[in-house]
Structures are given as C-alpha cells and as structure tokens.
C-alpha positions as MATLAB code, in Angstrom:
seq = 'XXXXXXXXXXXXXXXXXXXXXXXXXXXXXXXXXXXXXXXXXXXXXXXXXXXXXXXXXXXXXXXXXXXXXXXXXXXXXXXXXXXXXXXXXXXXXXXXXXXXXXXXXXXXXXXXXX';
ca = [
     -26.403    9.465  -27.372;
     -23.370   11.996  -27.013;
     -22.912   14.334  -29.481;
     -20.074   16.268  -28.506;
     -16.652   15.289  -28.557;
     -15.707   16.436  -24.969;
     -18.845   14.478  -23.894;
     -17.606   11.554  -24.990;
     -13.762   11.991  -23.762;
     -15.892   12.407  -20.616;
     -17.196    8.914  -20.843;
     -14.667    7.181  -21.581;
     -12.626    8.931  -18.858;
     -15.170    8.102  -16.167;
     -15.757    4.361  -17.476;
     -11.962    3.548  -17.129;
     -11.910    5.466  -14.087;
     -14.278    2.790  -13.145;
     -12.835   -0.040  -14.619;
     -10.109    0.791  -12.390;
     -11.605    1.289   -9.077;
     -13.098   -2.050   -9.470;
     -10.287   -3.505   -9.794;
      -9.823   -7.039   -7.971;
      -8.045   -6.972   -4.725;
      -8.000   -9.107   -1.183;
      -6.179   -9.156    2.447;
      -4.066  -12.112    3.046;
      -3.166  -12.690    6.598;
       0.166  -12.428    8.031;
       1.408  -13.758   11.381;
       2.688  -10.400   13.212;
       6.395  -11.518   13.993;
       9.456  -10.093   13.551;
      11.231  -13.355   12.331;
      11.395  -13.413    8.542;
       8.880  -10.455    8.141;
      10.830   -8.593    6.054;
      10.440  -11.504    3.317;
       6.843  -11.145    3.651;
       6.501   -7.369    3.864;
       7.929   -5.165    1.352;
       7.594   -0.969    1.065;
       4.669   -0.078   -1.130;
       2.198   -3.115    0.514;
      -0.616   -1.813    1.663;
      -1.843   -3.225    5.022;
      -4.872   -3.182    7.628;
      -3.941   -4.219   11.149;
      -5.752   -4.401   14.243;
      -4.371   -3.333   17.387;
      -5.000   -5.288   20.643;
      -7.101   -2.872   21.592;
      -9.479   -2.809   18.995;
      -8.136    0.319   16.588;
      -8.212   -0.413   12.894;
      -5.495    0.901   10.456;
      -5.067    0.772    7.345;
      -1.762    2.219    5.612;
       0.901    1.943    2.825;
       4.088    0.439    4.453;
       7.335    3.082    4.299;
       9.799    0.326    6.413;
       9.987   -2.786    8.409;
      11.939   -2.891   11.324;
      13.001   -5.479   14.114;
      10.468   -3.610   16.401;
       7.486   -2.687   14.145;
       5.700   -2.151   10.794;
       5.994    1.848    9.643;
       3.754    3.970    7.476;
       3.853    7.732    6.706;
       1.468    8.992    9.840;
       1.870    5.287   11.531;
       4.218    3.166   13.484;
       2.682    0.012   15.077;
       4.206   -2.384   17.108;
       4.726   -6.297   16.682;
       3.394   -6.380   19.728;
       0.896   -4.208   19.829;
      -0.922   -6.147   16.806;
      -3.645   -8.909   17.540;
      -4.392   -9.400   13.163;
      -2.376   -8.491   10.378;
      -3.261   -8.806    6.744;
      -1.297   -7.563    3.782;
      -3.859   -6.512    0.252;
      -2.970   -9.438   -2.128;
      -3.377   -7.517   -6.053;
      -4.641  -10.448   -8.505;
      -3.051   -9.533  -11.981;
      -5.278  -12.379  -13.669;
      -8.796  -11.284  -11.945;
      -7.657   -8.064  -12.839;
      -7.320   -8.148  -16.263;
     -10.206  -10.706  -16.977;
     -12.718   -8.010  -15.120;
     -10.933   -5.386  -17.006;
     -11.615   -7.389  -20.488;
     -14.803   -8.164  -19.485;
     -15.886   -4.349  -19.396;
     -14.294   -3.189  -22.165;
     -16.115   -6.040  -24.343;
     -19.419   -4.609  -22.868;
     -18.426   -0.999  -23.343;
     -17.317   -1.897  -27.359;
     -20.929   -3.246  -27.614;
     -22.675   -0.899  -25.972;
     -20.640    1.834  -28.235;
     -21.591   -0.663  -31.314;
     -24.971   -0.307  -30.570;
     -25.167    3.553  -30.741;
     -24.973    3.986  -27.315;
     -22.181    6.425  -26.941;
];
C-alpha cells in the first residue's frame, strides 16, 4: 500500500502510461502504386515497408509524391518497394482495452491496493 501522495501520482502516472502503450494497433497492406495513393496515404500515417532488397523501415510519412513515399530521414521509391503496409489505429479496441483497465485499476484501488 502507498502511503505517500507522490507515490501514488507515481502510479497512476505509470499505469496510464501503460494503458497507453498498449494501446490496439495493426498494419494494413497497401499496393505500392502511384495511382490513387495519395487517397490512401495521408501525412502523419505511420508505415513499415520493405525494400526489394530485403531492408525494413518503418517511418511517419512527411509527403507523397508521384515518385515515392517521404519521411523525415527517408525517401523510398514506388519502385523500390516489394510490401507496403500502413498502421491501421482501432478507436473501438482502443477504448474497450482502455475501459477494461481502468475497471481493474478502480478495483484493485477499492480493495486497498493503492
């Protein structure tokens, strides 16, 4: 049991901090063309590509051009990429897991544990 007030600020810091990096998210893949991918891609996704020749990146997208997908540090080519997948956020899965904890943490609390 904690005592002490900053203790428990602590606590409840740390347990939304992991509320919040468990937050549900997936890749959905996207066919690598330049035709209508600006519809599909939009600055602020975050994507993981993987180059023809094996490399792996992962980045938040900046712009889309004719030519290629652009990131901060990265610029790959449409056709340098063999898979492209674009993180997919689910509000709903997101705020049931969210719920979910926060009903445990209440009874956890209830029961004297904090």
């Amino acid at each position: 049991m904690i005592n002490n007030p900053f203790g428990k600020i602590l606590a409840v810091f740390l347990l939304i901090v992991a509320m919040i990096a468990t937050s549900c998210a997936s890749y959905v893949k996207v066919h690598p063309e330049p035709v209508n991918i600006q519809s599909v891609l939009k600055q602020g996704d975050t994507v993981k590509i993987v180059t023809k020749d094996n490399r792996e990146i992962e980045f938040i997208v900046v712009e889309v051009s004719d030519e290629a997908i652009i990131g901060e540090n990265e610029t790959v080519l449409f056709t340098d990429i063999s898979t492209l997948e674009k993180m997919n956020v689910s509000a709903g899965k997101n705020a049931l897991v969210i719920t979910g904890k926060i009903l445990l943490i209440t009874l956890y609390v209830a029961l004297g544990g904090l």
